[in-house]
C-alpha positions in Angstrom: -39.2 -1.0 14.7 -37.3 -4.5 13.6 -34.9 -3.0 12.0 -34.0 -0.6 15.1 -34.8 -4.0 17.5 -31.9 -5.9 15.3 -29.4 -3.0 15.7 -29.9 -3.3 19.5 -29.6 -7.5 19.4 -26.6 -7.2 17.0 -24.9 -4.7 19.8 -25.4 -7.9 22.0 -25.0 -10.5 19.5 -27.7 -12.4 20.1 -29.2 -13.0 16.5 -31.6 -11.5 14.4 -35.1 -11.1 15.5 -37.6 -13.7 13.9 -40.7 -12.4 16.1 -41.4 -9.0 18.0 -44.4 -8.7 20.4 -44.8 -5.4 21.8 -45.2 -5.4 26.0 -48.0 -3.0 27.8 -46.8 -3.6 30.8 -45.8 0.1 32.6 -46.4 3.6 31.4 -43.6 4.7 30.4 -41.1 2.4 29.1 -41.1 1.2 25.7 -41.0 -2.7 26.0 -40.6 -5.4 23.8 -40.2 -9.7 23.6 -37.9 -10.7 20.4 -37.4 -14.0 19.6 -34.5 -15.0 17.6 -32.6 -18.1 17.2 -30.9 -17.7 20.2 -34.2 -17.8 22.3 -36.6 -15.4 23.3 -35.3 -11.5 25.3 -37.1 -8.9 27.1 -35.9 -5.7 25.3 -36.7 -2.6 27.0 -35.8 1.1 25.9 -35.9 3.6 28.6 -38.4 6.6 28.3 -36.8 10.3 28.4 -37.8 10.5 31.7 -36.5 7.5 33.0 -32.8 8.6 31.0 -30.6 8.5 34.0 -26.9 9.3 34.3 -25.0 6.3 33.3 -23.9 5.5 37.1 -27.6 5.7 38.1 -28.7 3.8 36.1 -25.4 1.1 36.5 -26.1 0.9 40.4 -29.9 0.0 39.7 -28.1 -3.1 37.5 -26.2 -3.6 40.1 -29.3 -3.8 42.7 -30.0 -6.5 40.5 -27.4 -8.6 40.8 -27.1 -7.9 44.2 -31.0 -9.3 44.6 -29.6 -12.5 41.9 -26.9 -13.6 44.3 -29.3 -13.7 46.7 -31.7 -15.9 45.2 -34.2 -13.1 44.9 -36.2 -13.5 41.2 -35.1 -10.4 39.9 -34.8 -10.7 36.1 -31.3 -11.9 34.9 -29.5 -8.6 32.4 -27.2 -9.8 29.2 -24.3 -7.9 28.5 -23.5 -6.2 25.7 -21.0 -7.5 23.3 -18.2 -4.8 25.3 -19.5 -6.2 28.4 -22.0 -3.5 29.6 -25.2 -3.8 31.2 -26.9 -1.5 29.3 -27.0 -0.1 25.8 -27.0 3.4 24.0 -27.3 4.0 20.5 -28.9 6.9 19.1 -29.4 8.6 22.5 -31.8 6.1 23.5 -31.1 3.5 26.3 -31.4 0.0 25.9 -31.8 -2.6 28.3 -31.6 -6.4 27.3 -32.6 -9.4 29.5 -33.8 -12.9 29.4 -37.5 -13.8 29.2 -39.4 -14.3 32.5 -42.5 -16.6 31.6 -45.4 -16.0 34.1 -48.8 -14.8 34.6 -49.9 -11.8 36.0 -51.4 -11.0 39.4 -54.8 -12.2 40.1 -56.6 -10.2 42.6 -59.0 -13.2 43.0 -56.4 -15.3 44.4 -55.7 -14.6 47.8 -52.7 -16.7 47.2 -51.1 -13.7 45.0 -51.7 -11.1 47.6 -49.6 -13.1 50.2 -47.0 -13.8 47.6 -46.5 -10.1 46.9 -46.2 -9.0 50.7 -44.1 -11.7 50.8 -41.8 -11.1 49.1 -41.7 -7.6 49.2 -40.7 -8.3 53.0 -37.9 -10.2 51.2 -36.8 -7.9 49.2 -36.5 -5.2 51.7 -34.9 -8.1 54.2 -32.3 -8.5 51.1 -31.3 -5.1 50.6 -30.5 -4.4 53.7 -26.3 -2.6 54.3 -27.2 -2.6 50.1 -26.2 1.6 49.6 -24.8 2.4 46.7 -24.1 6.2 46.3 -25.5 7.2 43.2 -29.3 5.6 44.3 -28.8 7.4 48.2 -28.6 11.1 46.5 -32.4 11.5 45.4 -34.7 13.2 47.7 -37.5 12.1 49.4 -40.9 11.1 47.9 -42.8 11.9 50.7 -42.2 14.6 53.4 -43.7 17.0 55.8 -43.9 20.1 53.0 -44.9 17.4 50.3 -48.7 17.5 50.6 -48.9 21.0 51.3 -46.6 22.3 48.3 -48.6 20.1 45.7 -51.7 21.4 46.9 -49.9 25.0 46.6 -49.3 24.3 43.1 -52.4 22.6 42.2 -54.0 26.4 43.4 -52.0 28.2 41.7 -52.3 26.3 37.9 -56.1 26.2 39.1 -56.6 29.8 40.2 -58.8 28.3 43.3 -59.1 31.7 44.5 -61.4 32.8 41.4 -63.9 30.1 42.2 -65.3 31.0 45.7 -67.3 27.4 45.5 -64.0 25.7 45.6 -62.2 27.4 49.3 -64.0 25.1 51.0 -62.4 22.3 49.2 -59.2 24.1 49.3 -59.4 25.1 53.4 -60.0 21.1 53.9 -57.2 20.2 51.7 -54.8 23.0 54.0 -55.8 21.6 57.0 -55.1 17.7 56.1 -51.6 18.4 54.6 -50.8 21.0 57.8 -51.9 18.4 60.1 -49.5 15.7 58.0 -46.8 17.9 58.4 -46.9 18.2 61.9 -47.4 14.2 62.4 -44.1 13.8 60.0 -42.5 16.0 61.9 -42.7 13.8 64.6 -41.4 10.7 63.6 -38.2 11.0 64.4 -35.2 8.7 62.3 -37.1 6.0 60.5 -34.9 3.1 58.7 -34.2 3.5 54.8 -33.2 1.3 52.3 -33.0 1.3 48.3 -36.5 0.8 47.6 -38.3 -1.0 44.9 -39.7 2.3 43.7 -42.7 0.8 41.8 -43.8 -2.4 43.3 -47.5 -3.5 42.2 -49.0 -5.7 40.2 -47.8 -4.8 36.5 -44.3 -5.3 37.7 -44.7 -9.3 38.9 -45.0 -12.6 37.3 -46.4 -15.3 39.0 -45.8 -19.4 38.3 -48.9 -20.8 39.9 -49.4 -19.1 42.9 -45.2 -18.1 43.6 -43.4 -14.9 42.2 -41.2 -16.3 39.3 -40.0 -12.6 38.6 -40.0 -9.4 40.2 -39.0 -6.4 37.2 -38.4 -2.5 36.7 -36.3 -1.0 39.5 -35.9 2.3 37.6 -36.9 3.5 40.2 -35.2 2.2 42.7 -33.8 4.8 45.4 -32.6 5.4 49.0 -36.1 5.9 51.0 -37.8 5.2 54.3 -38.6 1.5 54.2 -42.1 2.4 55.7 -43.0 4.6 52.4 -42.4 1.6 50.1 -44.9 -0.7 52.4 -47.5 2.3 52.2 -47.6 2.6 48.7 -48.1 -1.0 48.5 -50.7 -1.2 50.8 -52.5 0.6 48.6 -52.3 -0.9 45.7 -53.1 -4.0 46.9 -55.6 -3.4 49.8 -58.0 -0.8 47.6 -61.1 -1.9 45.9 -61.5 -3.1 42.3 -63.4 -2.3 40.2 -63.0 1.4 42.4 -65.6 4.1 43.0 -63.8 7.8 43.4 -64.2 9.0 39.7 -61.9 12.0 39.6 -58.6 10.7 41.4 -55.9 8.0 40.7 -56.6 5.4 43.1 -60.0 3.8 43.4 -61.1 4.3 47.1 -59.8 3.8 50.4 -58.6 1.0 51.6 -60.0 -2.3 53.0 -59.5 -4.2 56.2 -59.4 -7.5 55.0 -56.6 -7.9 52.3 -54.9 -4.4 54.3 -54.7 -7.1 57.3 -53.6 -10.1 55.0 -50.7 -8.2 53.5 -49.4 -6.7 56.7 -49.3 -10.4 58.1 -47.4 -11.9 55.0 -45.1 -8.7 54.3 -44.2 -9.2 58.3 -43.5 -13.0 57.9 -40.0 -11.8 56.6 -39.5 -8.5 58.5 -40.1 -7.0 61.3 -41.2 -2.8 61.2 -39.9 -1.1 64.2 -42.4 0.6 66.2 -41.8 4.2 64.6 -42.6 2.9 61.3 -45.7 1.3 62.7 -46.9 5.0 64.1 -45.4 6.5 60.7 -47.8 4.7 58.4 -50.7 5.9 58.6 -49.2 9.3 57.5 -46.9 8.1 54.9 -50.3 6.3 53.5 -52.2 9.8 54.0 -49.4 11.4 52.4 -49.1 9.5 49.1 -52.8 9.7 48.7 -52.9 13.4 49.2 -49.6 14.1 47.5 -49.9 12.0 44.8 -53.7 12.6 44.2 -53.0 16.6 43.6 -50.1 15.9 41.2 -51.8 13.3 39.3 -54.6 16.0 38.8 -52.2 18.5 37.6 -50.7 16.8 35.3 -54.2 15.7 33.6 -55.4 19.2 34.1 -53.4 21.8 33.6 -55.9 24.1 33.5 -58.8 24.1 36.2 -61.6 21.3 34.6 -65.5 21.9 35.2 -65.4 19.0 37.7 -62.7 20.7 40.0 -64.8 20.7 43.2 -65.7 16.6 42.9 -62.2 16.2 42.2 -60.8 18.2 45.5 -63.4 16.6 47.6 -62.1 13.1 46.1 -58.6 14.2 48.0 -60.2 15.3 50.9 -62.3 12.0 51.0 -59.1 10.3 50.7 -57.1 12.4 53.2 -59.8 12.3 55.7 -59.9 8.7 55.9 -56.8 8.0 56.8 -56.3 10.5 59.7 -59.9 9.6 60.7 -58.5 5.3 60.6 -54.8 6.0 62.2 -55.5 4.5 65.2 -56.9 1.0 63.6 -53.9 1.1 61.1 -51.5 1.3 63.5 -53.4 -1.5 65.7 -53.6 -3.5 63.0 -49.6 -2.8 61.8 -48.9 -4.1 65.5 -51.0 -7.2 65.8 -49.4 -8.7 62.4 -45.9 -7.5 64.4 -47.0 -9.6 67.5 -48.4 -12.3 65.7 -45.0 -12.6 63.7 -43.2 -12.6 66.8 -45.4 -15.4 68.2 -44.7 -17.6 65.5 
C-alpha cells in the first residue's frame, strides 16, 4: 500500500511518505493520513461506486471551493502537479487534501449537536444560487413511488407471497408508502439546493465544541433542502445505544435533541412553510425507503427473521405519520422563535 500511496504523493509532489495510518471513517471510501516531509495529507481513493464522470466529480471540488471562499470549513484540495483536483492512475481515483485535526462528535455534548445544526443551516444558507449542471442532473432520493417501489422489490427478492404469516406485514407496509405518496403528492414546489449528501457524525471534526471541518461531499447533489434536514434529524435526534434489531437506524426519534437541532439548524435559515408540512414525510420516507433497501441489500434472500424485520419498518413508518402533527408544531415553533430573536 506505500508503495501505491508514494505513486499518488509523487503525482502531487509532495514527498515520500514516512508514516501511513489508515482512516475508518465512512463505508466506502478507502482513506488514508500520510505524513511526509512536507507535512501530514488526507489521501482518499474513491470506491467503484463512488467513480463519477470526471465533471461530476470536478463540480463536487468545485462545491468546495465555493464553501472555502466562503469561510465555510470545508477541507482545503492540493492540486496535482498538472494542476488538477483530483487524480487517476490505474483506474482508481485519488483525492489529496490537507489534514484537518479534530475530534469526533460527542453525543454527550449537547454543545456538538447545536454545532452540527448549526452549521448545517450554514451550509445550506452558503449554497444557495450555487447550481452547477453536472450535480442538478441526478434524480431524487426521495419521492412519492420511492417507498412503495422498494417495498415492491423487497417482495419480489423475498417471495412475501409464499409466507402467508408475512401479508400482514406486507398490507401495513402498502398502506404507509400509499399514504406517503399521496402526502408527497401534495407538497407542491419545495426549494432545492446542492445538498451535503451525507452529513452526520463520521463526516465532522470538532475543535472543542466548534466544527473545525466538514468532509465528503461525494455525494453532493441537487435535492429538496427539506430532505437533507430530515435525514439529519435522524441521525442526530435517534437514541443511542438503539433498540430496533433488524433495521438501520436505532429507533424513532426523540423530542428533546429533535427540538434542539431544529432551533440551532433555524438560527441560520429560515424553512418556508411547505417544507415545514413536508417533513414529516420526507422523515417517514427515508425511514421506510431506506429501511427496505438496506434489508435487501443484507438479505438477498428472505432471512428467518423476515416478519420482526417488516414490522421494524412498519414501527418506524407508523411513527412518523402517527407524530406529523407534533413535528410540524415543533418545526414551526423553532421558525417563530428564530424570527423573535
Amino acid at each position: 500500500m506505500e508503495q501505491e500511496l508514494a505513486r499518488v504523493l509523487s503525482a502531487y509532489g509532495l514527498g515520500t511518505p514516512v508514516a501511513v495510518q489508515r482512516i475508518e471513517r465512512g463505508h466506502v471510501d478507502d482513506n488514508w493520513l500520510v505524513d511526509t516531509e512536507q507535512g501530514r495529507f488526507f489521501v482518499k481513493r474513491r470506491h467503484p461506486k463512488r467513480r463519477q464522470a470526471a465533471e461530476v466529480i470536478q463540480a463536487q471540488h468545485d462545491l468546495i471551493a465555493h464553501l472555502r471562499r466562503s469561510g465555510f470549513p470545508a477541507p482545503r484540495l492540493i492540486p496535482t502537479g498538472t494542476g488538477q483536483s483530483f487524480l487517476l492512475l490505474d483506474r482508481e481515483v485519488y483525492e489529496v487534501g490537507a489534514c484537518i485535526e479534530g475530534e469526533p462528535f460527542d453525543q454527550e455534548r449537547p454543545e456538538h449537536l447545536g454545532a452540527a445544526a448549526q452549521t448545517l443551516g450554514w451550509y445550506h444558507r452558503t449554497v444557495e444560487g450555487f447550481a452547477p449542471a453536472s450535480l442538478m442532473q441526478q434524480v431524487p432520493l426521495y419521492s412519492r413511488e420511492g417507498a412503495r417501489a422498494a417495498l415492491g422489490r423487497l417482495c419480489d427478492a423475498w417471495q412475501t407471497g409464499a409466507d402467508p404469516s408475512l401479508a400482514p406485514r406486507v398490507r401495513e407496509l402498502e398502506k404507509l408508502a400509499d399514504d406517503l405518496a399521496e402526502r408527497f403528492g401534495a407538497h407542491g414546489s419545495l426549494p432545492h439546493l446542492i445538498i451535503h449528501g451525507d452529513y452526520y457524525a463520521g463526516n465532522l471534526l470538532f475543535a472543542g465544541d466548534r466544527i473545525a471541518g466538514v468532509v465528503d461531499y461525494d455525494k453532493a447533489s441537487w435535492q429538496p433542502r427539506v430532505a437533507e434536514l430530515a435525514e439529519a434529524l435522524i441521525y442526530f435526534a435517534s437514541p443511542r445505544p438503539g433498540y430496533l434489531r433488524h433495521v438501520v437506524y436505532p429507533g424513532v426519534l426523540e423530542w428533546e435533541p429533535f427540538a434542539r437541532f431544529l432551533q440551532a439548524y433555524g438560527q441560520g435559515i429560515a424553512l418556508g412553510d411547505a417544507e415545514v408540512e413536508a417533513l414529516p414525510d420526507f422523515v417517514g420516507c427515508i425511514w421506510i425507503a431506506v429501511s427496505l433497501c438496506r434489508l435487501l441489500e443484507h438479505h438477498p434472500d428472505r432471512p428467518s427473521q423476515a416478519g420482526e424485520a417488516l414490522h421494524e419498518v412498519s414501527i418506524l413508518g407508523s411513527w412518523a405519520r402517527v407524530h406529523a402533527s407534533r413535528m410540524v408544531g415543533m418545526a414551526r415553533a423553532a421558525a417563530c422563535e428564530e424570527e423573535n430573536l
